[in-house]
Backbone as ProteinMPNN parsed JSONL, in Angstrom:
{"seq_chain_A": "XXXXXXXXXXXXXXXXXXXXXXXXXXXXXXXXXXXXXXXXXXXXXXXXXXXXXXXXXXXXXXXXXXXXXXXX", "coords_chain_A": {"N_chain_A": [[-5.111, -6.502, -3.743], [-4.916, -2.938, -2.318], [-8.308, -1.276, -2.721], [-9.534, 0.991, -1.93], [-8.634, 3.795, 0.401], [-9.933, 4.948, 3.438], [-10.026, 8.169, 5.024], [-11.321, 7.925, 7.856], [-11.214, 8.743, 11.054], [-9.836, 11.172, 12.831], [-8.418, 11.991, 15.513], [-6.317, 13.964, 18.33], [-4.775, 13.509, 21.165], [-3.283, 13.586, 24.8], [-0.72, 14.55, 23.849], [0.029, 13.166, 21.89], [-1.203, 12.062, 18.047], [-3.919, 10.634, 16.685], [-5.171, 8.384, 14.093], [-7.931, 6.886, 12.177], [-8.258, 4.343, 9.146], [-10.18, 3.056, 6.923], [-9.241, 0.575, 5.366], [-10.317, -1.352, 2.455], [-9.9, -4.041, 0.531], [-8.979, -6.285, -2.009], [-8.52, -9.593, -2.228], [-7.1, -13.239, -2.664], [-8.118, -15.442, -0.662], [-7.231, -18.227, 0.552], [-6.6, -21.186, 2.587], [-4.59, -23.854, 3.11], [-4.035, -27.231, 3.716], [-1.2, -29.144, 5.334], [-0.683, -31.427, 3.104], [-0.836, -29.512, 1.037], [-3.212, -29.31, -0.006], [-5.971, -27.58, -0.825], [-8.795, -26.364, 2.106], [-9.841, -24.291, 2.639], [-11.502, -21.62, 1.383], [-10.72, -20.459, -1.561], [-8.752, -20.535, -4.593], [-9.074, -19.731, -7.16], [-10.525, -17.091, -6.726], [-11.31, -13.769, -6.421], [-11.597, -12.464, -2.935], [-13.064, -9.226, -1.136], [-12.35, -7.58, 1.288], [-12.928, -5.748, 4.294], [-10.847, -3.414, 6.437], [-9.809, -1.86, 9.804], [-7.683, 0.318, 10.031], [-5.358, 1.506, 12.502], [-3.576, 4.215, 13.208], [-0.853, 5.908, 14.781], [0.922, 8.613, 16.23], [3.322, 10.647, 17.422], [3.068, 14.17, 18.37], [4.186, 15.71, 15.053], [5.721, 13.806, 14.379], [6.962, 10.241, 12.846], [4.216, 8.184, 11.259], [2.64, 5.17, 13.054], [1.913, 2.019, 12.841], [-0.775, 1.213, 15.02], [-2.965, -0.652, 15.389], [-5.181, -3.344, 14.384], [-8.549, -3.599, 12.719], [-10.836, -5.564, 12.112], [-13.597, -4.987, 9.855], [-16.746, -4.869, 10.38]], "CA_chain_A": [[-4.797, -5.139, -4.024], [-6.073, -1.742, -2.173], [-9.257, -1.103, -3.5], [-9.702, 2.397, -1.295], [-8.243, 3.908, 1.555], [-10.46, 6.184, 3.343], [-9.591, 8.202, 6.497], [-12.678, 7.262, 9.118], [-11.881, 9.714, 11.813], [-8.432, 11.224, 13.406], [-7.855, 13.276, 16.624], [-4.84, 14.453, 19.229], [-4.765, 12.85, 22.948], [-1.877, 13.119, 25.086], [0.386, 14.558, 22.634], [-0.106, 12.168, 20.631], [-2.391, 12.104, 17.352], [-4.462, 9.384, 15.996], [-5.89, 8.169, 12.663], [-7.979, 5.438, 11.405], [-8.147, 4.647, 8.263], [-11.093, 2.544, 6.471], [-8.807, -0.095, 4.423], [-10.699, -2.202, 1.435], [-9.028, -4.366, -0.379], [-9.178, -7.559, -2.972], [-7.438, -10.453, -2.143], [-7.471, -14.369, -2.805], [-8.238, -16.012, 0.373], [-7.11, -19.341, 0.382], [-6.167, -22.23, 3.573], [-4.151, -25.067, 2.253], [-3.485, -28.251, 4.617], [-0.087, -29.8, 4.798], [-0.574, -31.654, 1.726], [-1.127, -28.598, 0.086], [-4.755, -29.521, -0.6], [-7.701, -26.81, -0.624], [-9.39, -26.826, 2.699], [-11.537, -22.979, 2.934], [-11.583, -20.084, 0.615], [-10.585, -20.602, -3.367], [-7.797, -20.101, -5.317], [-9.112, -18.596, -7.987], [-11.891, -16.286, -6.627], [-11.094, -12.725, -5.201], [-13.001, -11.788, -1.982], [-13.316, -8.123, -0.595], [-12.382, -7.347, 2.905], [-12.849, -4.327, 4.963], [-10.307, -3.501, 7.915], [-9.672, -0.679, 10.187], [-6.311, 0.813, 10.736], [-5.32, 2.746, 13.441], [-2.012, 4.766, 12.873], [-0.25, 6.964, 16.14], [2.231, 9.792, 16.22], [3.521, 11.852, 18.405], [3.177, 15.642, 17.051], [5.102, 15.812, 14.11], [7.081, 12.512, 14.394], [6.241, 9.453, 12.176], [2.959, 7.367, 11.733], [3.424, 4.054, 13.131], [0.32, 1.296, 12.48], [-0.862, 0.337, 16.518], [-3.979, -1.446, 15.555], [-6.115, -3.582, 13.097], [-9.508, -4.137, 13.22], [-12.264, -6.658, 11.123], [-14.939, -4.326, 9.63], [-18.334, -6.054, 9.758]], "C_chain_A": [[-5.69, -4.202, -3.256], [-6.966, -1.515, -3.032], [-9.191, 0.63, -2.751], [-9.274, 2.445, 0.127], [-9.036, 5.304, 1.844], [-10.543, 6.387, 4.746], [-11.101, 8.253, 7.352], [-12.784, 8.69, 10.313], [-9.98, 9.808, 12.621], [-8.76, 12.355, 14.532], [-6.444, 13.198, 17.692], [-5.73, 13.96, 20.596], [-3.665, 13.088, 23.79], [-0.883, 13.507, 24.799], [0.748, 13.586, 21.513], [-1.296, 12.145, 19.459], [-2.572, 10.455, 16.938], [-5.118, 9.445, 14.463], [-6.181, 6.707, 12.264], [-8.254, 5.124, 10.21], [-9.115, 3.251, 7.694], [-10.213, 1.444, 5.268], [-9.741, -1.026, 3.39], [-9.643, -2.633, 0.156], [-9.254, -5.588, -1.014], [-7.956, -8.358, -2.702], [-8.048, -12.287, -2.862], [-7.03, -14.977, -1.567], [-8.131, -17.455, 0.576], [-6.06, -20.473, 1.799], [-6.144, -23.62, 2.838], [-4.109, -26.197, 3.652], [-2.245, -28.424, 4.522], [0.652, -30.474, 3.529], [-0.726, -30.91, 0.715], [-2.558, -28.68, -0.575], [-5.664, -28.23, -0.024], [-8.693, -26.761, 0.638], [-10.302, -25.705, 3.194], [-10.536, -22.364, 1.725], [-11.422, -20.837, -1.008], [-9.205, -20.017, -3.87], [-7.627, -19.337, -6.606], [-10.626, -17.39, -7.841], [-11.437, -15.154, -5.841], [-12.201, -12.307, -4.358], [-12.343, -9.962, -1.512], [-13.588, -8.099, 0.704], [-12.352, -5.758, 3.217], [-11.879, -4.379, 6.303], [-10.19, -1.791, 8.11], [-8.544, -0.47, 10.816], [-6.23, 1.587, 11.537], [-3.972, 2.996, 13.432], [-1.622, 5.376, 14.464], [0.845, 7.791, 15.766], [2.528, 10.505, 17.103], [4.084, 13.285, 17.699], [4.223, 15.34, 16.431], [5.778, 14.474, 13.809], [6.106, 11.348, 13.235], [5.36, 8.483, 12.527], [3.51, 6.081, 12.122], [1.6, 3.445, 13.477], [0.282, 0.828, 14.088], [-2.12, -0.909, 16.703], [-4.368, -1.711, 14.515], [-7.256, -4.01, 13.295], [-10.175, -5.046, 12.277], [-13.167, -5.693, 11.36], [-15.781, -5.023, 9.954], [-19.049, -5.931, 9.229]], "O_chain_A": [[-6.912, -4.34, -3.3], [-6.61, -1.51, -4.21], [-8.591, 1.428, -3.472], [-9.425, 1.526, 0.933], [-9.028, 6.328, 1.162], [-10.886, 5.554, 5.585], [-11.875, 9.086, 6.881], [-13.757, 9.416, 10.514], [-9.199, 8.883, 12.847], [-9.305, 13.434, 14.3], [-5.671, 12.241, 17.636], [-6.925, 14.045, 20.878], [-2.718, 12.544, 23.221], [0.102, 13.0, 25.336], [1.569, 13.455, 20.605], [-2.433, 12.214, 19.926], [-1.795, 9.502, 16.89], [-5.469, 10.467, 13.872], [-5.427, 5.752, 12.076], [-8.862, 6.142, 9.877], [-8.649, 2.209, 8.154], [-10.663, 1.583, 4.131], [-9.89, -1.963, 4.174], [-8.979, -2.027, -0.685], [-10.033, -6.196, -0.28], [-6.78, -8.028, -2.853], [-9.141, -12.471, -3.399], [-5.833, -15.091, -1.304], [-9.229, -17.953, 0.826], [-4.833, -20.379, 1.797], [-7.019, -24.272, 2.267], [-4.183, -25.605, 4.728], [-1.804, -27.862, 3.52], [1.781, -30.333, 3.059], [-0.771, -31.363, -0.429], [-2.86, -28.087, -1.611], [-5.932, -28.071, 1.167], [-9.763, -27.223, 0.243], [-11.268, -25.899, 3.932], [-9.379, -22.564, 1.355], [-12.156, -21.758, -1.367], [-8.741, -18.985, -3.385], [-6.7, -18.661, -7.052], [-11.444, -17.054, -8.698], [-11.15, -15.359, -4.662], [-13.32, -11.93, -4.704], [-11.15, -9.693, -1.651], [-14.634, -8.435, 1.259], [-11.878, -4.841, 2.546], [-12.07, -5.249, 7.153], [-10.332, -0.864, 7.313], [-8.294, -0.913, 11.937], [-7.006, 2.541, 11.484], [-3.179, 2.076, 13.632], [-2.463, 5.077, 15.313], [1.632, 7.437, 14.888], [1.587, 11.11, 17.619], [5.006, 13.504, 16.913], [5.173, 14.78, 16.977], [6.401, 14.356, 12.753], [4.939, 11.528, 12.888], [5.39, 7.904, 13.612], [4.624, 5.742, 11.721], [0.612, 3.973, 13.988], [1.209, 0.121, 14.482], [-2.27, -1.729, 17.608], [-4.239, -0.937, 13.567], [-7.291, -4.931, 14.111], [-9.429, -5.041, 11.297], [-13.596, -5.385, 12.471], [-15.486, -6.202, 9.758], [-19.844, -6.852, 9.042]]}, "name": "protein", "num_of_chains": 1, "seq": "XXXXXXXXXXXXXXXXXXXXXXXXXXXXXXXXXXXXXXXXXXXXXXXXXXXXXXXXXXXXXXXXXXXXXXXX"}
């Protein structure tokens, strides 16, 4: 689940605007094998990730997502 969305930093280029957007969110992180067996993360443990969105528009027109990044 989103935990917070928080806008980072937006400006205009080009005619085009930008926006990135600070995503945190709770998930359960879990890599199964073939056999369906357990092989990283947990199945019952939520971890907390950070990513960084980057939206685009061209004035007025709609956002469209162009990038994702890994916080660190």
């Amino acid at each position: 689940g989103l935990v917070s969305g928080d806008l980072a930093q937006a400006w205009a280029e080009g005619g085009r605007e930008y926006a990135k957007v600070a995503m945190r969110f709770s998930m359960i992180d879990v890599t199964r094998d073939t056999a369906g067996r357990v092989v990283g993360g947990s199945p019952n443990e939520h971890v907390t990730e950070t990513e960084i969105w980057t939206f685009v528009r061209s004035r007025g027109g709609h956002w469209i997502l162009s990038a994702i990044q890994q916080a660190r």
